[in-house]
C-alpha positions in Angstrom: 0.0 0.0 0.0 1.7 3.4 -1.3 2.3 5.5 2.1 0.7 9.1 1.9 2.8 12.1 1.7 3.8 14.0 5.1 1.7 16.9 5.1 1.4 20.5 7.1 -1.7 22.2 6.6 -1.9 26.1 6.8 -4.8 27.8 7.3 -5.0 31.2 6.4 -7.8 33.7 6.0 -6.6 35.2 2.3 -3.2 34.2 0.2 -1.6 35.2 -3.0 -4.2 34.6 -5.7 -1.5 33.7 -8.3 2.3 33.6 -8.3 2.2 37.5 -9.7 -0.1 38.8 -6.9 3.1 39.8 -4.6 1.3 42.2 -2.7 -0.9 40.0 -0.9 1.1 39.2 2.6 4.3 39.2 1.2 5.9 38.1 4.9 3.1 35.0 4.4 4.4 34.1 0.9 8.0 34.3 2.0 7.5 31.7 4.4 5.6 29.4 2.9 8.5 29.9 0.2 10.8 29.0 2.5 9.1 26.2 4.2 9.7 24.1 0.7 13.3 25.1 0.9 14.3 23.9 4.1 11.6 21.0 3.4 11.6 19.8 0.1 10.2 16.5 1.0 7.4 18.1 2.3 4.0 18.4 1.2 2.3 21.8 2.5 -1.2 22.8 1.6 -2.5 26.5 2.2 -6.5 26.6 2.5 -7.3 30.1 2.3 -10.6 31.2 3.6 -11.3 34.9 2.0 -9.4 35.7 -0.7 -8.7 35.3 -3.8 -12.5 35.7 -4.2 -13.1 32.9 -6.4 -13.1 29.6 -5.1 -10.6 26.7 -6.3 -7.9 25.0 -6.4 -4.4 26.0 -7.9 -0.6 25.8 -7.7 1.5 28.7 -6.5 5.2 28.0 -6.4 4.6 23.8 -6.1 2.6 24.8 -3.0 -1.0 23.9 -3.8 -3.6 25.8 -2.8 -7.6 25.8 -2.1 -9.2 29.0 -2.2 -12.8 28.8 -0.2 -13.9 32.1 -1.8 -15.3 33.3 1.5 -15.0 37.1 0.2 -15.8 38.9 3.8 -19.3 38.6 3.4 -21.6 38.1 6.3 -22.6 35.9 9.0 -24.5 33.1 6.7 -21.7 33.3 3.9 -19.3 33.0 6.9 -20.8 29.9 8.5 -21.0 28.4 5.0 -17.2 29.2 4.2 -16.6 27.3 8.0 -18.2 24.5 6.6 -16.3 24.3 3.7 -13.1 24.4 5.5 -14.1 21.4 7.3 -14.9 19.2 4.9 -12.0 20.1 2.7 -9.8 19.8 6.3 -11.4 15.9 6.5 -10.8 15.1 2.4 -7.2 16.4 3.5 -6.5 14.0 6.5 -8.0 11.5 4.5 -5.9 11.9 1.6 -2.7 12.8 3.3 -0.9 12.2 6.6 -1.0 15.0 8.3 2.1 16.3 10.3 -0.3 19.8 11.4 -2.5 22.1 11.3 -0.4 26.2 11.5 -2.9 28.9 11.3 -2.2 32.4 10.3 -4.1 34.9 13.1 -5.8 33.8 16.2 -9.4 34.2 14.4 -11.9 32.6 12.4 -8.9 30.0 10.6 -7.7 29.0 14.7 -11.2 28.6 15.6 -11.8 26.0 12.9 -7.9 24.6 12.8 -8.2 24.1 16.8 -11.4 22.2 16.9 -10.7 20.2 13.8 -7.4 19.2 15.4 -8.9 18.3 18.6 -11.5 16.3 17.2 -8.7 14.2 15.0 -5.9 14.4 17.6 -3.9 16.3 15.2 -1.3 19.1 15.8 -2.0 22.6 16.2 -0.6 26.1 16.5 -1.7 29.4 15.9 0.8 32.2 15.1 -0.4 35.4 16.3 0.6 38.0 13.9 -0.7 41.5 15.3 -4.0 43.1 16.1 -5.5 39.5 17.0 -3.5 39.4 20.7 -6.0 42.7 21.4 -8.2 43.0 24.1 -11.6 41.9 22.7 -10.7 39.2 20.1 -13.6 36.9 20.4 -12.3 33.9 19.3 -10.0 33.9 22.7 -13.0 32.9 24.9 -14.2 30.4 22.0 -10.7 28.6 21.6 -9.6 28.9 24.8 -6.1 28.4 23.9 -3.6 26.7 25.9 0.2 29.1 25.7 2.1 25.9 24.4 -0.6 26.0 21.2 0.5 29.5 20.6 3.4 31.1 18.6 4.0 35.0 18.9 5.2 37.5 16.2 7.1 39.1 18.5 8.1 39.6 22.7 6.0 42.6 22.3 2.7 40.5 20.9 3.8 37.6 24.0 3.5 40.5 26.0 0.7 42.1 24.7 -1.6 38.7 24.7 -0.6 37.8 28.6 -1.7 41.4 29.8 -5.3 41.2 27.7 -5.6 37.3 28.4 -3.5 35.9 30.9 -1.9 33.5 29.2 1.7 33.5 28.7 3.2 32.7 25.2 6.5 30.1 25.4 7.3 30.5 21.6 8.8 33.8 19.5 8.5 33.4 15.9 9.3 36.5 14.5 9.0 37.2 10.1 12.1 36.6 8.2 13.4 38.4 4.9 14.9 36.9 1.6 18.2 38.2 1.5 18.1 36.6 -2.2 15.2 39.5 -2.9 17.6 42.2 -2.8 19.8 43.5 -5.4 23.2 45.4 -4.9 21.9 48.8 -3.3 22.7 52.1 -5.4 26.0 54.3 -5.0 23.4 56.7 -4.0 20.4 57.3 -1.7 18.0 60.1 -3.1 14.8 58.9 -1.1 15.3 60.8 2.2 11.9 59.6 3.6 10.0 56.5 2.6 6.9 54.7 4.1 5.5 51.4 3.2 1.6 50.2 4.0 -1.7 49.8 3.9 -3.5 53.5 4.1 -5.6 52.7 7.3 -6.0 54.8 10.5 -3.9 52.5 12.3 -1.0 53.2 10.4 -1.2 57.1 11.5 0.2 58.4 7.5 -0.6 61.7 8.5 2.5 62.2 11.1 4.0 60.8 8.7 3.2 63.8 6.2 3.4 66.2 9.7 7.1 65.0 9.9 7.7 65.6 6.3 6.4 69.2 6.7 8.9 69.6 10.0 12.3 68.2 8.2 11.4 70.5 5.2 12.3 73.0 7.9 15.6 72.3 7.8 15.9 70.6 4.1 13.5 72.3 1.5 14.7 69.7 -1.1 13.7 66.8 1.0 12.4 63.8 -1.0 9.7 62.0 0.7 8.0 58.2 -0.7 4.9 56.4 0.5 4.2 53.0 -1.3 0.7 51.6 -0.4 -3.1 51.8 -1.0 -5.9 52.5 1.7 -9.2 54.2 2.9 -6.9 57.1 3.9 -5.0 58.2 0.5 -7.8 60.9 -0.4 -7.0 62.4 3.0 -3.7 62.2 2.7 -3.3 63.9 -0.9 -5.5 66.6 0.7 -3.1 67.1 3.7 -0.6 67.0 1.2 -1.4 69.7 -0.3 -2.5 72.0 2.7 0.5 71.6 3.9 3.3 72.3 1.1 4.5 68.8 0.0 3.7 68.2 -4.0 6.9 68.7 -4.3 8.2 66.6 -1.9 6.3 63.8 -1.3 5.3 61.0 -3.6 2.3 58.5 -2.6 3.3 55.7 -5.5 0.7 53.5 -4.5 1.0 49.8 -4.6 3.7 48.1 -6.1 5.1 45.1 -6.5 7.1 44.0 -3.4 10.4 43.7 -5.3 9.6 47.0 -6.5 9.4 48.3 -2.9 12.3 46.7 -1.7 14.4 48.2 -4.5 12.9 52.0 -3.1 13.9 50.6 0.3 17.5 50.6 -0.7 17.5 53.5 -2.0 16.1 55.3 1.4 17.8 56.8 3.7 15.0 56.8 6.8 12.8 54.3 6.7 9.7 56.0 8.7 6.7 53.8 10.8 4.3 55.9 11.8 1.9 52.7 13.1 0.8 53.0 16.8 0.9 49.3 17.0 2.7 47.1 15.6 3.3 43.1 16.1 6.5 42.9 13.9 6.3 44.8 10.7 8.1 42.9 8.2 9.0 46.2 6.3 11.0 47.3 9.3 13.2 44.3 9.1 13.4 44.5 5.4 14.4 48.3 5.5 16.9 47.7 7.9 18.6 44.7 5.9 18.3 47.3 2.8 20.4 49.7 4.9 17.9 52.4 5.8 17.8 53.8 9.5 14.3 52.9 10.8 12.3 55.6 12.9 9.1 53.9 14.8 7.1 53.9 17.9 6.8 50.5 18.3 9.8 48.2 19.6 8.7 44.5 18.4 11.7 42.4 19.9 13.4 42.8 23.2 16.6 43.5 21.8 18.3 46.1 20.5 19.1 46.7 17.0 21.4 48.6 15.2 20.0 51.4 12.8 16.6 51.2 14.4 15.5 54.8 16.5 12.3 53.8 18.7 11.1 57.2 20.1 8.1 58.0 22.0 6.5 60.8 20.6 5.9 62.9 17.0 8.3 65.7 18.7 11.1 63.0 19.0 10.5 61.1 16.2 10.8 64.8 14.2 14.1 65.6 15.9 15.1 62.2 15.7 14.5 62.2 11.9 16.8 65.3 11.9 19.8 64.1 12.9 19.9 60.8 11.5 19.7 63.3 8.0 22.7 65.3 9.5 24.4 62.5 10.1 27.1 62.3 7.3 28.4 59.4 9.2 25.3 57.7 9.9 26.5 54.5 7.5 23.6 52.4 5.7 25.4 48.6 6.3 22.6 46.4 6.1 21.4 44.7 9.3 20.2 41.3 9.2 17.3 40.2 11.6 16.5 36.6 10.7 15.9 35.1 7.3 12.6 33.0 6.2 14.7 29.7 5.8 15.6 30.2 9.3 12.0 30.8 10.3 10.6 28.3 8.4 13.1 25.4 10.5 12.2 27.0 13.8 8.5 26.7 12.6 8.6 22.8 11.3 10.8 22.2 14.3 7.9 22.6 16.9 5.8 20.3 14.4 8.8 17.6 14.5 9.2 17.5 18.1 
């Protein structure tokens, strides 16, 4: 009897809907990336429950993938999508042996990965990746998850989930980068401030045009970038222009990641505006492209070279100031951890 293929199953509410669609959780694609090059043997499934919209199944980088085509809708279209995700999750352990169930989020994916797992005395983690260790994440009091089932972003998400829930998180997993993704960096920086994101409140764009406004103070020539999409551009493009900057700030929209990791290198201060943060995986890659980082949020415990955590617009302003006086500042790049190493620490919990 042929012996079915070791399997990890990763259950994630949207993934790339092709292998072109880079912008869609690049730190996600990475991973999974990575995961068949430390594995190669191994067999890894993504069931995706949102998006792409359409619903299917289809290869993305030998990786296959089955798209539920939940599409955000509401409560009934929910509870249907849930119920697709189960009975694909039982044609899946019938098919394969499965080594896991990893789900992306500690949300609707954990609440189904969880109680599927239990039910078939199956392996399972949830990696929380941000806004889901919040107070008032429902799906907390529904799982009720045990720390050992949970993997943090960051010390600052561990943290951040034993203060809202009491429970303490044993294992750190933060995102990796690709040093292969990066090309050899330009003689010459000539982005003095760049931003990368989605255009949402949380992300607080509009210091980041305020700071703009404050260095032009001191250089009228400064050269500002934002990369992203959002709810927020038309307010932005209006503060824009209230306050001065059409000639020195760019919003360039969304572009493909290697795109914005070829800006990166070409930045000077890489600026995070975000009032929360679990571990932006633009900050690592704009520090391994050799741009000093300026952000509020401190993901990791340790201290890193080239990243300026300040506590407050005024600070980050001044702080912004001197890195660009600096004519010694030096843009080395600084390596945090790479997604092959990420992907081993990963498989190792499901090996052990």
């Amino acid at each position: 009897m042929e012996s079915k293929p070791e399997t990890l199953v990763i259950l994630s509410p949207g993934f790339a809907a092709n292998e072109a669609d880079t912008t869609c959780m690049p730190p996600m694609q990475l991973f999974v990336k990575a995961l068949k090059e430390v594995c190669p043997g191994l067999n890894v499934i993504v069931v995706t429950f949102q998006y792409p919209n359409i619903r299917g199944e289809y290869d993305w980088n030998g990786v296959k993938v089955i798209a539920l085509g939940g599409q955000n809708r509401g409560r009934l279209h929910r509870l249907q999508t849930w119920r697709k995700a189960w009975s694909v999750l039982r044609r899946l352990n019938r098919e394969y042996s499965l080594m896991g169930l990893l789900s992306f989020w500690l949300g609707e994916c954990a609440f189904i990965g969880s109680r599927f797992a239990k039910r078939n005395q199956l392996t399972h983690y949830t990696w929380l990746l941000g806004q889901d260790a919040k107070a008032g994440n429902k799906y907390v009091n529904w799982i009720k998850p045990h720390g050992h089932t949970l993997i943090a972003l960051s010390d600052f998400i561990a943290r951040e989930f034993r203060r809202n829930y009491g429970v303490w998180i044993s294992q750190v997993i933060p995102v990796g980068i690709d040093p292969s993704l990066f090309q050899t960096a330009p003689g010459k920086r000539d982005i003095d401030l760049f931003g990368a994101g989605s255009l949402i409140p949380l992300k607080q764009y509009h210091l980041f045009l305020e700071s703009v406004a404050f260095v032009k103070r001191f250089f009228p020539g400064i050269k500002a970038v934002i990369c992203g999409k959002g709810p927020e551009m038309e307010n932005l493009k209006a503060l824009s222009e209230k306050l001065d900057l059409t000639d020195n700030l760019t919003f360039a929209g969304e572009l493909p990641h290697a795109e914005v990791l070829a800006m990166m290198q070409r930045s000077k201060v890489f600026l995070h505006t975000s009032n929360y943060e679990g571990f932006g995986a633009v900050m690592a890659e704009a520090l391994y492209a050799g741009a000093h980082v300026v952000s509020f949020c401190k993901p990791m415990d340790k201290e890193y070279r080239h990243h300026h955590v300040v506590g407050d617009r005024s600070e980050m302003n001044e702080e912004i100031v001197r890195i660009l006086k600096n004519t010694r500042r030096g843009h080395d790049p600084v390596r945090l951890c790479t997604t092959q190493q990420i992907a081993k620490n990963m498989i190792s919990l499901f090996a052990g």
